[in-house]
N, C-alpha and C positions, 0 to 999 in steps of 0.2 A: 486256808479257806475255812470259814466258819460253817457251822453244820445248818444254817438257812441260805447259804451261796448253794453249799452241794444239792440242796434239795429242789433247786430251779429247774424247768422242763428244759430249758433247754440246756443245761447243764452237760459234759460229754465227762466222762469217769476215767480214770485212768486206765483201766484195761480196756477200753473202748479206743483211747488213743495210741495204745500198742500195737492193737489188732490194724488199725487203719494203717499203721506205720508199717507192720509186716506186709498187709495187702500192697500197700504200693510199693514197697520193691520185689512184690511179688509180680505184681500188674509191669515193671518196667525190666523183670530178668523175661518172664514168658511172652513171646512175640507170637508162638502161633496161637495162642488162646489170649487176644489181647483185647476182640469184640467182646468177647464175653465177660472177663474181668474188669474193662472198663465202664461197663452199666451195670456192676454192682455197686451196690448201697447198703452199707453198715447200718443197723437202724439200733439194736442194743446189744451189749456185750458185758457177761459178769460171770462169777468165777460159782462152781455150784460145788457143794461139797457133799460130798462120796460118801457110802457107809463106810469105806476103808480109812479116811482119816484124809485122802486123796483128795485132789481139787481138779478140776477139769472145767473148761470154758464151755462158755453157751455162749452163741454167737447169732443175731436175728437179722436176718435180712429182710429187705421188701420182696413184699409178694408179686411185683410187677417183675422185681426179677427172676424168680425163678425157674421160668423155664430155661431160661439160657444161661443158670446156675451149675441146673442137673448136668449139663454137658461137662462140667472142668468140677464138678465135685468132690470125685478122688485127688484130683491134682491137686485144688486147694487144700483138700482138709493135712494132704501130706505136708506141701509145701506149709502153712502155719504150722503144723505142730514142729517141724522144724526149729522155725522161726520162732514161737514163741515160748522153746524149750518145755511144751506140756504135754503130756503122754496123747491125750484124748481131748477133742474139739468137736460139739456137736453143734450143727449149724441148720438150723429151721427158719421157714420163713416168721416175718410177725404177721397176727392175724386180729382183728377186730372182730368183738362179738357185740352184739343188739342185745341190748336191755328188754326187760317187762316195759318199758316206755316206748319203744319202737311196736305194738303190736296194738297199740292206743288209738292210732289215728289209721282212721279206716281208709281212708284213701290208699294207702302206700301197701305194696304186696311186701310179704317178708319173704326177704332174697334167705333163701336154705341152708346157702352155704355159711352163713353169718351165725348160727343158730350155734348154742352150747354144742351139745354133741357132734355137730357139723366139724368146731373149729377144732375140739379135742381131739376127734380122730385122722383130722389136718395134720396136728402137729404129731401123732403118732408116726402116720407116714413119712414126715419129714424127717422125724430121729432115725428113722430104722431105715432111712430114703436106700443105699445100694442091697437093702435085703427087700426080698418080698415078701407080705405078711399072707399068711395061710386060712388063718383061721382067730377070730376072736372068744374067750369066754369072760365071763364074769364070776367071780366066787364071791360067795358070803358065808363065810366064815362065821360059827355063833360065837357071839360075844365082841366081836373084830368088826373091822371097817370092811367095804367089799374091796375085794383083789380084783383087777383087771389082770387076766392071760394072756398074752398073746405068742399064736405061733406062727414061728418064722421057718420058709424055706431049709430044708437041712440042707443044701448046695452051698448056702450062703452063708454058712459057718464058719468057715475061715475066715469070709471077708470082718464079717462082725464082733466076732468071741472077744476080743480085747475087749471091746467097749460097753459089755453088756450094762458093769454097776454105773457108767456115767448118764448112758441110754437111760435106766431106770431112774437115777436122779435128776437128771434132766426132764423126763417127761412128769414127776412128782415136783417138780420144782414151778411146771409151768401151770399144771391144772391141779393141782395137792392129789391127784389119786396113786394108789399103789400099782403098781407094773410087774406083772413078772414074767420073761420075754424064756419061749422053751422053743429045740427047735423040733 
């Protein structure tokens, strides 16, 4: 495949064709969660890299799916990482943000949830989805970029401690800011 084939929208990457592979014989071993798995939608899947040297998937689903994500959440994210032999698989929905050209035409209200800090803190939620987040700060650092903090439940430390660097690079991967998730 030449490097102007790969660059097509509708192009599908090859770990995007894994992931689907693993979901449906995930979708055909699990029978009691099979509503829910079957009205999910792969929408993009790539590999993010770690400060450890590590690789861990990002995996986007649609947002129409989500709610009925959240119910088989832990079962998929176990059942893939199984399947596709990778320690850590974070799975957020994808989100559409509004441009400066969406706020042009007076006619049309600007929906909120669309908005920069709207989506960014969307997709926080979705990385950190089985922990519950506590508390937000911001640092600025002299001479540094600002630090996003964020604190999470201490209850929910076992569920999450494995995944804290892919957390972090995953959500630096999707909006370029820096994360540093305490509990």
């Amino acid at each position: 495949m030449s490097k102007k084939e790969g660059s097509k929208k509708g192009a599908v990457s090859e770990i995007q064709k894994n992931v689907s592979n693993a979901l449906d014989k995930i979708k055909d071993s699990e029978k009691d969660h099979k509503s829910e798995l079957e009205t999910l939608k792969i929408e993009h899947a790539n590999e993010v890299q770690m400060e450890n040297e590590q690789k861990c998937y990002l995996i986007q689903i649609s947002t129409q799916n989500l709610a009925g994500f959240k119910k088989v959440h832990s079962l998929l994210t176990k059942k893939l990482e199984e399947h596709l032999s990778n320690p850590v698989i974070i799975i957020p929905s994808r989100k559409r943000v509004n441009g400066k050209e969406y706020r042009t035409f007076v006619s049309k209200k600007v929906p909120r949830d669309r908005t920069l800090t709207a989506v960014f803190d969307a997709y926080l939620d979705d990385i950190l989805y089985p922990a519950t987040i506590v508390g937000k700060r911001i640092r600025y650092p002299v001479g540094k970029t600002r630090t996003y903090k964020v604190l999470v439940d201490p209850l929910d430390k076992e569920t999450i401690e494995y995944k804290l660097p892919a957390m972090t690079a995953c959500y630096t991967a999707l909006t370029n800011r820096k994360l540093e998730i305490e509990f």
